[in-house]
Backbone bond lengths (Angstrom), bond angles and torsions (degrees), N, CA, C in turn:
res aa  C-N    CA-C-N  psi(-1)  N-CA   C-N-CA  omega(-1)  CA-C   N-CA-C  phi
1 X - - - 1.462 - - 1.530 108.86 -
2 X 1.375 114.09 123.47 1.777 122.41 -170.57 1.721 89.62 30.27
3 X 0.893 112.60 87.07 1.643 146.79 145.47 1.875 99.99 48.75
4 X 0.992 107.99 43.54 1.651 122.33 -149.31 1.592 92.53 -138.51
5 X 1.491 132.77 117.34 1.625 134.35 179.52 1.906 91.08 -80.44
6 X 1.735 102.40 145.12 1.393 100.11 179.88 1.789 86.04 -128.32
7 X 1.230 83.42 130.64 1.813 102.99 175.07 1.410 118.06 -82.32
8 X 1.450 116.07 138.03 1.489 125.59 165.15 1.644 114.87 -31.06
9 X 1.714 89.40 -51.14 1.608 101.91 179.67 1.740 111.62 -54.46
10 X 1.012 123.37 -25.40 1.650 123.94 -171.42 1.209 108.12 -88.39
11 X 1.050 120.81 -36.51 1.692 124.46 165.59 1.164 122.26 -42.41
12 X 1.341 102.69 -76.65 1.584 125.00 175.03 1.534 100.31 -60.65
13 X 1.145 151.64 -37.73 1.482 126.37 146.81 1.531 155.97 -55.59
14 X 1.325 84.73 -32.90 1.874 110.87 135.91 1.634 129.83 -55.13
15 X 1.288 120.60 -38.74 1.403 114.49 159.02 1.109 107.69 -85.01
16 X 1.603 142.00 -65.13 1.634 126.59 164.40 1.378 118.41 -20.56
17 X 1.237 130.25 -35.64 1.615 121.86 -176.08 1.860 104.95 -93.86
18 X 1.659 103.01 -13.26 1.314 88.26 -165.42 1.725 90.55 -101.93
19 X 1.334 113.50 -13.74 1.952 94.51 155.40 1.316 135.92 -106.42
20 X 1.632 101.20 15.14 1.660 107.46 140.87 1.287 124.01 -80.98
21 X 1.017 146.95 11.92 1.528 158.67 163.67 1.191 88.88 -100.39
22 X 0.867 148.65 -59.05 1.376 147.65 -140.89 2.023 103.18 -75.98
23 X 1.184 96.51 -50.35 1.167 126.53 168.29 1.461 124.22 -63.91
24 X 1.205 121.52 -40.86 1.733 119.22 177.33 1.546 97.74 -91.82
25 X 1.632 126.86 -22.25 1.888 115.23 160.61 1.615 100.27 -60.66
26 X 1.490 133.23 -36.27 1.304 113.70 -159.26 1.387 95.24 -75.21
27 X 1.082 132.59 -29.38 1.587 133.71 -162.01 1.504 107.32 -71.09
28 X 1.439 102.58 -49.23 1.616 106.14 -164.11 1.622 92.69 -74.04
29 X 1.886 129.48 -15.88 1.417 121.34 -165.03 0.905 98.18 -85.39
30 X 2.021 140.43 -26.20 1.535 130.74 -137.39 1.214 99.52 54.32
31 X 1.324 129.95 65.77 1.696 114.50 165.96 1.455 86.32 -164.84
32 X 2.068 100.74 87.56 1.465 122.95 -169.38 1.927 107.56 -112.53
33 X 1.445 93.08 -13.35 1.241 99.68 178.36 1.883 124.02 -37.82
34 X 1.210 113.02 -41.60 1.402 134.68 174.83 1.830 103.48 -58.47
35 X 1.068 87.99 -37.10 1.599 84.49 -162.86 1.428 108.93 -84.66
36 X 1.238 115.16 -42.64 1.572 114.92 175.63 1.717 102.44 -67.27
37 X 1.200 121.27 6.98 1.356 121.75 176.24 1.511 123.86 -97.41
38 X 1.608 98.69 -44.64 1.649 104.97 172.13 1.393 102.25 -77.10
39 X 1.410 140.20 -22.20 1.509 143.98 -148.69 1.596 103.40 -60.28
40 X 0.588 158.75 -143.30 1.795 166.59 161.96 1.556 87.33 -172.23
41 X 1.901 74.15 129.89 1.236 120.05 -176.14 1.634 102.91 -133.19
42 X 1.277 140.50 71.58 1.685 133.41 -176.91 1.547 92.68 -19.54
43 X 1.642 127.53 -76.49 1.295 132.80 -138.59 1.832 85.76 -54.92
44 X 1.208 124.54 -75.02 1.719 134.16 -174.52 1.745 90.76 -25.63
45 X 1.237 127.13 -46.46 1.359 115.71 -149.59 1.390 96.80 -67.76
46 X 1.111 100.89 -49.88 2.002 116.88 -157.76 2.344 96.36 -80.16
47 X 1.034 90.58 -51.76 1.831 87.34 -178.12 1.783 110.39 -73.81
48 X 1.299 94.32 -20.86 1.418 81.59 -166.75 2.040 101.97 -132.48
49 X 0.942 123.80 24.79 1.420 140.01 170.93 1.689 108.10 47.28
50 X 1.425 95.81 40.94 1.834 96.49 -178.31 1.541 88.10 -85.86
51 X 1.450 112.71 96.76 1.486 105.51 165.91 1.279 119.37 -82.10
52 X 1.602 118.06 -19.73 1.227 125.74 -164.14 1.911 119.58 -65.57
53 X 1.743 89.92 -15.81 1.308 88.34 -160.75 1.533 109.23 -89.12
54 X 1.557 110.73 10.20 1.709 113.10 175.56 1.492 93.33 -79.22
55 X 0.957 150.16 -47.31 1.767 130.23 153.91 1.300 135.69 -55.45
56 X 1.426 125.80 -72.64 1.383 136.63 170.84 1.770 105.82 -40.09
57 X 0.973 130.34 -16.57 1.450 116.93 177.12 1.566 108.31 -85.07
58 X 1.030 130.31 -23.03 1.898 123.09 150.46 1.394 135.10 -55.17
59 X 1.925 107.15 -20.14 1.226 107.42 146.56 1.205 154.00 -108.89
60 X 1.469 104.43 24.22 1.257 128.81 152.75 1.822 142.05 -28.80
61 X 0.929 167.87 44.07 1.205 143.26 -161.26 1.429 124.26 -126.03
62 X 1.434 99.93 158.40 1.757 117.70 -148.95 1.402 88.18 -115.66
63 X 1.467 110.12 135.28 1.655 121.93 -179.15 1.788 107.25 -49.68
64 X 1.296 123.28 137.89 1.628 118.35 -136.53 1.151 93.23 165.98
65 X 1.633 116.76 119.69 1.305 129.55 163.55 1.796 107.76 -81.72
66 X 1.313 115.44 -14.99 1.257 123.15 -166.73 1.609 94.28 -89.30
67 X 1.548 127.26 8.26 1.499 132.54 179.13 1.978 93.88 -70.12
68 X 1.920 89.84 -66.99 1.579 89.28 -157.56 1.813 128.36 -59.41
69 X 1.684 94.56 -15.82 1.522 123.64 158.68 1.648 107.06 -30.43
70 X 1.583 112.28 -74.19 0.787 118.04 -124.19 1.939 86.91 -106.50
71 X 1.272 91.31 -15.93 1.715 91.75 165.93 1.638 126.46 -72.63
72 X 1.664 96.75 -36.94 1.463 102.71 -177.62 1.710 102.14 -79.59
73 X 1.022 102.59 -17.57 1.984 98.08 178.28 1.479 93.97 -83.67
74 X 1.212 139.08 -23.62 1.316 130.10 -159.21 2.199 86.05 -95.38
75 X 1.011 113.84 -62.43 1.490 107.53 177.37 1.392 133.71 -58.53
76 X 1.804 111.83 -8.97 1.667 115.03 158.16 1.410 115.01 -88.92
77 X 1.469 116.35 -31.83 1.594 125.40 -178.60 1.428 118.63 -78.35
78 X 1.401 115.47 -51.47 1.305 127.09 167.19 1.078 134.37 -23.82
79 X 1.325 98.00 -72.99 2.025 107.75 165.06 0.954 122.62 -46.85
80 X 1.368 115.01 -36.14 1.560 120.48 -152.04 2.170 96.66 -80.17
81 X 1.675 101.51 -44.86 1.293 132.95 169.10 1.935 100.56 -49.06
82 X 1.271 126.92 -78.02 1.572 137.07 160.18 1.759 117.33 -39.52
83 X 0.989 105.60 -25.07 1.454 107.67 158.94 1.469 140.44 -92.66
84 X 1.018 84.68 -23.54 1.991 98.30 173.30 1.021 98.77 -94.69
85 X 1.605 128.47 -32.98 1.753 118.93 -179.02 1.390 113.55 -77.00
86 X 1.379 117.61 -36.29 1.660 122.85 -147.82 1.157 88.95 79.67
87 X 1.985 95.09 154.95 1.206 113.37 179.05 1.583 116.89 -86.39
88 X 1.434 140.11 -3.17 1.138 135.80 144.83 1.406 134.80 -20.93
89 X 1.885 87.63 -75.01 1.818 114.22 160.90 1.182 119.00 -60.08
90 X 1.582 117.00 -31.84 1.338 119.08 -169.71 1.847 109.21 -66.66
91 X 1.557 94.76 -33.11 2.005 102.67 -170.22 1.797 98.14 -83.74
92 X 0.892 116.64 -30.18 1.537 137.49 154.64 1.276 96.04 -15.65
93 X 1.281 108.67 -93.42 1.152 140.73 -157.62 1.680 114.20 -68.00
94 X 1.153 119.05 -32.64 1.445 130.18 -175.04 1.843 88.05 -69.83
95 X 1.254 94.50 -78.07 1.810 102.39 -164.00 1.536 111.22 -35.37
96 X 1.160 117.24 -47.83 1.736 145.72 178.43 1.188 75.80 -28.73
97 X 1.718 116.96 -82.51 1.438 123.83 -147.93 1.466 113.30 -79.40
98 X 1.349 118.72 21.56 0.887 132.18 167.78 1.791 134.13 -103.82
99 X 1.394 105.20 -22.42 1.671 136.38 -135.14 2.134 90.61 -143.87
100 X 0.827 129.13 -41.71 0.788 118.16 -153.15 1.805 103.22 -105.63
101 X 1.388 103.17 -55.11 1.715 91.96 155.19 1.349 128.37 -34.00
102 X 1.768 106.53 -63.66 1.298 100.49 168.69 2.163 136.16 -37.64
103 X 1.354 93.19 -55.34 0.959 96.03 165.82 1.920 133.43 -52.61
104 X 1.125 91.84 -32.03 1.540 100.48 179.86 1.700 112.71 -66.22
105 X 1.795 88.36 -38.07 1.151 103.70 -179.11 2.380 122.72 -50.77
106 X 1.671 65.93 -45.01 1.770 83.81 178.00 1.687 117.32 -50.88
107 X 1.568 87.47 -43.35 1.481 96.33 -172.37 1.488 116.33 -69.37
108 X 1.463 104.83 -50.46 1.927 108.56 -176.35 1.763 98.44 -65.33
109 X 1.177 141.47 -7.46 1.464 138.31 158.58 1.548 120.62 -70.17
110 X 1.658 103.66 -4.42 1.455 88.06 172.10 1.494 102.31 -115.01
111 X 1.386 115.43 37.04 1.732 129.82 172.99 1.871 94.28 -135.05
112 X 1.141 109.43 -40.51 1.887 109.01 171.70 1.178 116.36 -126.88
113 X 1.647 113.44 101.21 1.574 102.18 162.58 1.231 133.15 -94.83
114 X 1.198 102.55 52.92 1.797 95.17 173.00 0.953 112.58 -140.78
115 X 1.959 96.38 52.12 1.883 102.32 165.52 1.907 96.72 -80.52
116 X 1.545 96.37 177.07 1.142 108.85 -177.13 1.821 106.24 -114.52
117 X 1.490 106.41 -121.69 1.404 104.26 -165.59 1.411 97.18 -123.17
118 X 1.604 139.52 161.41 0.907 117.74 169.45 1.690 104.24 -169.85
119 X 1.503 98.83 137.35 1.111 100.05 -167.59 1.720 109.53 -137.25
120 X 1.308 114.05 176.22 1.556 102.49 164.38 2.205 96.98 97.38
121 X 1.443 115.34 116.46 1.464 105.79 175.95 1.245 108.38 -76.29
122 X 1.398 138.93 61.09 1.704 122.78 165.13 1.085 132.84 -69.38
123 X 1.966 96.70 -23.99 1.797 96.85 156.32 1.013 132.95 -89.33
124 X 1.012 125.46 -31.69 1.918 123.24 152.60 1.592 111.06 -54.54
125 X 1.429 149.95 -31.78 0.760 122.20 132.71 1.778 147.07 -48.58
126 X 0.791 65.67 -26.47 1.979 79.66 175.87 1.853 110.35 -71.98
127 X 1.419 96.30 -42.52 1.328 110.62 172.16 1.282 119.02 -55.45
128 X 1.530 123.46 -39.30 1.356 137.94 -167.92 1.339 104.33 -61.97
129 X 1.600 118.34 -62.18 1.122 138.84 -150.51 1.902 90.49 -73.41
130 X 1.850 118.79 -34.33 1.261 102.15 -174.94 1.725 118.87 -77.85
131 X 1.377 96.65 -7.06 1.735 126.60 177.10 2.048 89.45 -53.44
132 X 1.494 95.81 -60.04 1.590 101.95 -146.64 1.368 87.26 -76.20
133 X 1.590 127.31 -14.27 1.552 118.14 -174.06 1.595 91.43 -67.95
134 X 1.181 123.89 -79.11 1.486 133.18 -163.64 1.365 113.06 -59.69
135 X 1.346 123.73 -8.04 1.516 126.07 143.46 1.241 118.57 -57.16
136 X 1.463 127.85 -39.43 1.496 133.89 -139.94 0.946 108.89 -177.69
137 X 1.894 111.63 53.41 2.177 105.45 -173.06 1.856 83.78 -88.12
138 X 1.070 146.92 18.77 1.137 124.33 163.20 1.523 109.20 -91.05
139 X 1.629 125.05 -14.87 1.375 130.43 -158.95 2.072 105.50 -69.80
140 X 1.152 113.81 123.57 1.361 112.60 -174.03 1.704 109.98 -97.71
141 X 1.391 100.78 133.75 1.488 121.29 -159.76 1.373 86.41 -114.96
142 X 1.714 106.18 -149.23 1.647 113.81 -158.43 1.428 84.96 -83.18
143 X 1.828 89.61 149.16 1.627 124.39 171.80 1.534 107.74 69.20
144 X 1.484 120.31 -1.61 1.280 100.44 174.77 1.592 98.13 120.86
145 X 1.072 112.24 -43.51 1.801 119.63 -176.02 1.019 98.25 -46.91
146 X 1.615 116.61 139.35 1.308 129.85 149.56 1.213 133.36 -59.89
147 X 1.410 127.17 150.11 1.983 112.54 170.47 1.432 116.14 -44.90
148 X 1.250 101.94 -46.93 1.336 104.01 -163.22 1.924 112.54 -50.60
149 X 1.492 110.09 -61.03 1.239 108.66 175.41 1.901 131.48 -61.86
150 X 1.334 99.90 -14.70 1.293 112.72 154.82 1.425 125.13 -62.90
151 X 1.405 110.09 -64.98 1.279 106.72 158.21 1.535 135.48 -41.81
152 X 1.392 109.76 -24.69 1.459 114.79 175.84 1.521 108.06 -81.17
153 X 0.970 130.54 -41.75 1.869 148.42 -156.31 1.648 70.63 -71.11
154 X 1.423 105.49 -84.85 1.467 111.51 -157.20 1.221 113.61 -24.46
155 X 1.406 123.07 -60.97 1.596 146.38 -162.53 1.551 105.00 -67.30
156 X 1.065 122.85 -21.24 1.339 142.96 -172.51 1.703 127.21 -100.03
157 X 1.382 98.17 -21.15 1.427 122.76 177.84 1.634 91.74 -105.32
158 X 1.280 133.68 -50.79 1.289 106.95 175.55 1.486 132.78 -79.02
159 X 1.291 113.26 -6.45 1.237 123.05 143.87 1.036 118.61 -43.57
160 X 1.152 121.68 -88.85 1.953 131.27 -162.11 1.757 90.92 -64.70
161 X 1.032 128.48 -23.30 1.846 105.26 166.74 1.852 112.65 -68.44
162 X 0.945 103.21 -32.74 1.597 106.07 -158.86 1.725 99.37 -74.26
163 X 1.828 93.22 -44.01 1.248 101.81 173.33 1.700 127.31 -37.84
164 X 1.485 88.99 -57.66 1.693 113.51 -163.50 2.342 94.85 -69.91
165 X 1.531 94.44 -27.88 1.502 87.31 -174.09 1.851 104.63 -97.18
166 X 1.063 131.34 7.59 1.610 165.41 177.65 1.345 86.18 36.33
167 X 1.844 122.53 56.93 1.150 131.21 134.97 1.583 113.26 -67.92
168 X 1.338 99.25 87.72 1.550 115.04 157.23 1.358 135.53 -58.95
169 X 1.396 123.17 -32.04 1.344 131.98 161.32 1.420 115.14 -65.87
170 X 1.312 117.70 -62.96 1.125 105.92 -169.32 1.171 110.35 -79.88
171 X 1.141 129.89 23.83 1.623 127.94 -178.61 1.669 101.75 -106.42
172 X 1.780 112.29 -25.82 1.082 118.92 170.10 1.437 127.67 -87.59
173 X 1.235 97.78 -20.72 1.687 101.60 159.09 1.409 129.86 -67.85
174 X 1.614 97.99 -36.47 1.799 114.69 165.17 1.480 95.17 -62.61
175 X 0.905 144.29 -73.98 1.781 144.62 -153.60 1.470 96.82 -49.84
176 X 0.833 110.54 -67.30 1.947 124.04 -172.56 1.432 105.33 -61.61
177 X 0.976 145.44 -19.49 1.501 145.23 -175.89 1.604 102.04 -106.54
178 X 1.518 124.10 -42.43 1.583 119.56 161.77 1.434 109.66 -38.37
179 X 1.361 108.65 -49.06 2.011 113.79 -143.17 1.253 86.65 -86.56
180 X 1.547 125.56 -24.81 2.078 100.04 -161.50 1.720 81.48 -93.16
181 X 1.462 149.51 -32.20 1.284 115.52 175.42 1.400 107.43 -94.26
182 X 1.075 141.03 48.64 1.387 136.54 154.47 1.511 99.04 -107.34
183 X 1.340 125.65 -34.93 1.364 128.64 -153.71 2.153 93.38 -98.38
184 X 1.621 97.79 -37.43 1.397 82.17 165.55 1.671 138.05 -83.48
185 X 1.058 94.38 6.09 1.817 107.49 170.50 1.805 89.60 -99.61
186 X 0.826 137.12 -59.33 1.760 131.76 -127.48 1.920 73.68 -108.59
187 X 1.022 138.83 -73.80 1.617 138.27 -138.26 2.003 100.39 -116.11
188 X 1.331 110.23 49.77 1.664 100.00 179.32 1.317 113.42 -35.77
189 X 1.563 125.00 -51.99 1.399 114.90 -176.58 0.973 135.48 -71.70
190 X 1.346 126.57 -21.38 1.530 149.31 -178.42 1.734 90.90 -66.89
191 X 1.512 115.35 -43.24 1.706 115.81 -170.36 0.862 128.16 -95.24
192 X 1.778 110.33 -21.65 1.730 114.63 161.15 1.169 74.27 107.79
193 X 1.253 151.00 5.43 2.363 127.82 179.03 2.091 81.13 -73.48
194 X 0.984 127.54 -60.82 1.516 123.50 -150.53 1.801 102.48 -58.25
195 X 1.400 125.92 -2.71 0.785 125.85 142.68 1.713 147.78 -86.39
196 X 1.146 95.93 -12.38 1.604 116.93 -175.16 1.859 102.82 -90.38
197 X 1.199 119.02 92.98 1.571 115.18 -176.95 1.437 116.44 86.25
198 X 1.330 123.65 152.11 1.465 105.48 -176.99 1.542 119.10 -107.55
199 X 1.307 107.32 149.95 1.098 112.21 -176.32 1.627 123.56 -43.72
200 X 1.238 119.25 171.14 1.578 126.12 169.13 1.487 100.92 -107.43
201 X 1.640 99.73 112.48 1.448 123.75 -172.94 1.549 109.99 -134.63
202 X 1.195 112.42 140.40 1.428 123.84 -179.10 1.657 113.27 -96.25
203 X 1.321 124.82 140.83 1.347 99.74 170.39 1.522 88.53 -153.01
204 X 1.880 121.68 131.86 1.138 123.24 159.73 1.268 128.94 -26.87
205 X 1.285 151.31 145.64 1.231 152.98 165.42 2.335 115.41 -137.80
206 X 1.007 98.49 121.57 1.833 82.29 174.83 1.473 107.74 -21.11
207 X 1.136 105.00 147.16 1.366 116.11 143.49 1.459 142.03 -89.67
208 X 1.109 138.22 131.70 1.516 129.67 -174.80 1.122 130.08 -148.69
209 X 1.776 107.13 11.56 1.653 104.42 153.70 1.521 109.49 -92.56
210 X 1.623 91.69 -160.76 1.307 115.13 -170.96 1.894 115.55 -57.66
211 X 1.741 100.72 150.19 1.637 78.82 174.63 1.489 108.79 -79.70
212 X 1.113 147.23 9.69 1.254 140.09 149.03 1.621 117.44 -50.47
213 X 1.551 88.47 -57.16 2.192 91.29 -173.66 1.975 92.45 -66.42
214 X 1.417 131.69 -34.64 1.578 122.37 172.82 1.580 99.90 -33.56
215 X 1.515 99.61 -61.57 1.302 104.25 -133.44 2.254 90.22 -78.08
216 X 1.195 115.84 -13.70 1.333 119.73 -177.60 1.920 103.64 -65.12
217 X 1.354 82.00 -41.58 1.943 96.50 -160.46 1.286 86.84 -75.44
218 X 1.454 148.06 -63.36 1.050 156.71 -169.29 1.751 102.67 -32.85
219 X 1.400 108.22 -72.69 1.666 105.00 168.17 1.205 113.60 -65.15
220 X 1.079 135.92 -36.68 1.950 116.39 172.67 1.463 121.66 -53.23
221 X 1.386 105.16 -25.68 1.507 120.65 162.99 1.395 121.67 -66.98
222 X 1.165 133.41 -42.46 1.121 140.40 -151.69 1.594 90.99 -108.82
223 X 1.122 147.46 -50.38 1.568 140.03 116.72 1.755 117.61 19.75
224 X 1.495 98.82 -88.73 1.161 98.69 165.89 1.411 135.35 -26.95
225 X 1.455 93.39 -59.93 1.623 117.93 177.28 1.741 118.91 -44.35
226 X 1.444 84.02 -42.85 1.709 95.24 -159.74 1.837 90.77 -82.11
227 X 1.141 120.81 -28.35 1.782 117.92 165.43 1.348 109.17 -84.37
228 X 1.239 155.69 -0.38 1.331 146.99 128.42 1.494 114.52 -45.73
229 X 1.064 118.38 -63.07 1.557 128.05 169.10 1.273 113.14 -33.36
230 X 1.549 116.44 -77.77 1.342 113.88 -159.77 1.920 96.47 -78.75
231 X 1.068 123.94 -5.92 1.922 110.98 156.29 1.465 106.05 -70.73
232 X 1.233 128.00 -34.17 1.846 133.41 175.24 1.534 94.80 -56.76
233 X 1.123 123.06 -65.03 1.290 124.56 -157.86 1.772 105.36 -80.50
234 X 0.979 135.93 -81.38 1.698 140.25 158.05 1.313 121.31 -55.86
235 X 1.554 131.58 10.07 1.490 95.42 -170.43 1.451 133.45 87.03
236 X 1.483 114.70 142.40 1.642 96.54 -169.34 1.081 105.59 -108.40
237 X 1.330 123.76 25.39 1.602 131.03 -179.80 2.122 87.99 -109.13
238 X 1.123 135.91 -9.61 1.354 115.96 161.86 1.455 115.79 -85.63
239 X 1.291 121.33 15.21 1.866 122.26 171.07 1.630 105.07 -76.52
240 X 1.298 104.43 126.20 1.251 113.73 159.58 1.798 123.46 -64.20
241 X 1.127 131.21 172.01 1.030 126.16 -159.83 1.727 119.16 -83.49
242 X 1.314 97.31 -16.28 1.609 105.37 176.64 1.810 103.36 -98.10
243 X 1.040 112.14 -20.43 1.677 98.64 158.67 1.438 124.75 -87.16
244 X 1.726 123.20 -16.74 0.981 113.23 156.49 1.538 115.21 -47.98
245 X 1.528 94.38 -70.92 2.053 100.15 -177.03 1.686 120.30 -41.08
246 X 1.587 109.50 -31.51 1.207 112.43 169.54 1.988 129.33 -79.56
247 X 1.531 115.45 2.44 1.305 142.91 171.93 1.403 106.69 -101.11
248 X 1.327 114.01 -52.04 1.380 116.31 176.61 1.679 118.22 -59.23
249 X 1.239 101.87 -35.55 1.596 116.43 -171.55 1.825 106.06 -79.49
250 X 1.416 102.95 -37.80 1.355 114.95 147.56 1.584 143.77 -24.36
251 X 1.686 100.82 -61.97 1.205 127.94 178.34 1.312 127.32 -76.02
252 X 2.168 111.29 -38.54 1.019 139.74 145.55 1.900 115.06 -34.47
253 X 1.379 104.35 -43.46 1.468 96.02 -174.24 1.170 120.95 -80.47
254 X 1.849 110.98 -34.92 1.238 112.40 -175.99 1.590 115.52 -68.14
255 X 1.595 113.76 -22.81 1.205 103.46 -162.08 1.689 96.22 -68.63
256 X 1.651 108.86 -51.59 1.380 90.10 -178.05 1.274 127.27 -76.84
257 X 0.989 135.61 53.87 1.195 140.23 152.95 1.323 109.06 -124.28
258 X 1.412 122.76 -16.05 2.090 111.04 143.50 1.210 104.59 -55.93
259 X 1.364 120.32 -72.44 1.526 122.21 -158.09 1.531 105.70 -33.91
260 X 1.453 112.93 -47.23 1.652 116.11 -171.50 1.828 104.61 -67.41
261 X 0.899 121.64 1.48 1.174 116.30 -163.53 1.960 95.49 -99.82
């Protein structure tokens, strides 16, 4: 948009912010009815066929300083997560962690019913950020810490809370929303992402321009190369901004040259 890339991630934070407004007018109106409606509730789903609410309960939100928290972690991690995937894998992957907790959720309620209501994506967010760990657990955040050990503390602290409060659901929604983006960064096939869109693949072809354009493509390659590397080694959150554009411009080419195929 005016020569500007617009991310999956900005969207989906744009409707998250635009049904927290939506949400702190219903509060201050008394007009909560809506909300106990989109909320997910397993028991409502299964007794009362609210299927709708294994989605609509991620766009939920309750007046909460812990909203803009969890937006600005979702808009530094995200991209970084939507960019290494493509945005195919990337919407893939969002909904997954959206859809699939829930569901799990439905199921362990017909072994425990005394989940409650629950709304708000903190585990699909949470998930994201463990996405960008196993993208980039070497990438160093505040004080020096790496992703990686952040991601562990975190994952580990919400454990032993859920534990200590023997919120079982949502402890199983956290588990199940960790493993499908840990497993879709680190194990595509094991998760089904290496099926969703096609990969970025190289394949020889003759050559038949000039040895100038050889010798151009030749260093854009070797370019490439040398920014593959240093994401192996640092992470793809240590690219400066002209090797992003130069990966992106990358990725841009190969795809169309599947499409032509």
């Amino acid at each position: 948009m005016q020569n500007r890339p617009v991310y999956l991630t900005d969207i989906f934070i744009a409707f998250h912010c635009l049904s927290f407004v939506v949400g702190v007018l219903s509060v201050a109106t008394y007009r909560l009815a809506w909300f106990q409606e989109l909320s997910f509730s397993p028991q409502a789903v299964l007794s009362q066929g609210k299927i709708w609410q294994i989605f609509t309960y991620a766009w939920v939100h309750s007046p909460s300083l812990w909203f803009a928290l969890w937006m600005l972690m979702f808009f530094w991690f995200g991209r970084e997560v939507e960019f290494a995937l493509g945005p195919r894998k990337y919407l893939f992957l969002y909904f997954s962690l959206i859809l699939a907790p829930a569901i799990c959720a439905v199921l362990f309620s017909l072994i425990d019913s005394s989940g409650g209501t629950y709304y708000g994506p903190d585990e699909a967010h949470m998930a994201i950020f463990v996405a960008f760990a196993a993208l980039s657990p070497g990438a160093e955040l505040l004080f020096g810490i790496t992703a990686k050990w952040y991601a562990i503390v975190l994952l580990a602290l919400y454990v032993l809370i859920d534990i200590s409060a023997h919120a079982w659901t949502p402890l199983l929604m956290l588990s199940v929303a960790s493993g499908i983006a840990y497993l879709s960064v680190r194990m595509p096939d094991v998760s089904g992402m290496r099926f969703w869109g096609r990969e970025w693949t190289t394949r020889t072809r003759p050559v038949t321009s000039a040895p100038t354009r050889q010798k151009g493509t030749k260093a854009t390659g070797e370019s490439i190369d040398s920014i593959l590397d240093k994401i192996s080694r640092s992470g793809i959150a240590s690219l400066s901004k002209a090797e992003r554009e130069a990966l992106e411009r990358a990725r841009k080419a190969l795809l169309r040259k599947e499409q032509q195929k």
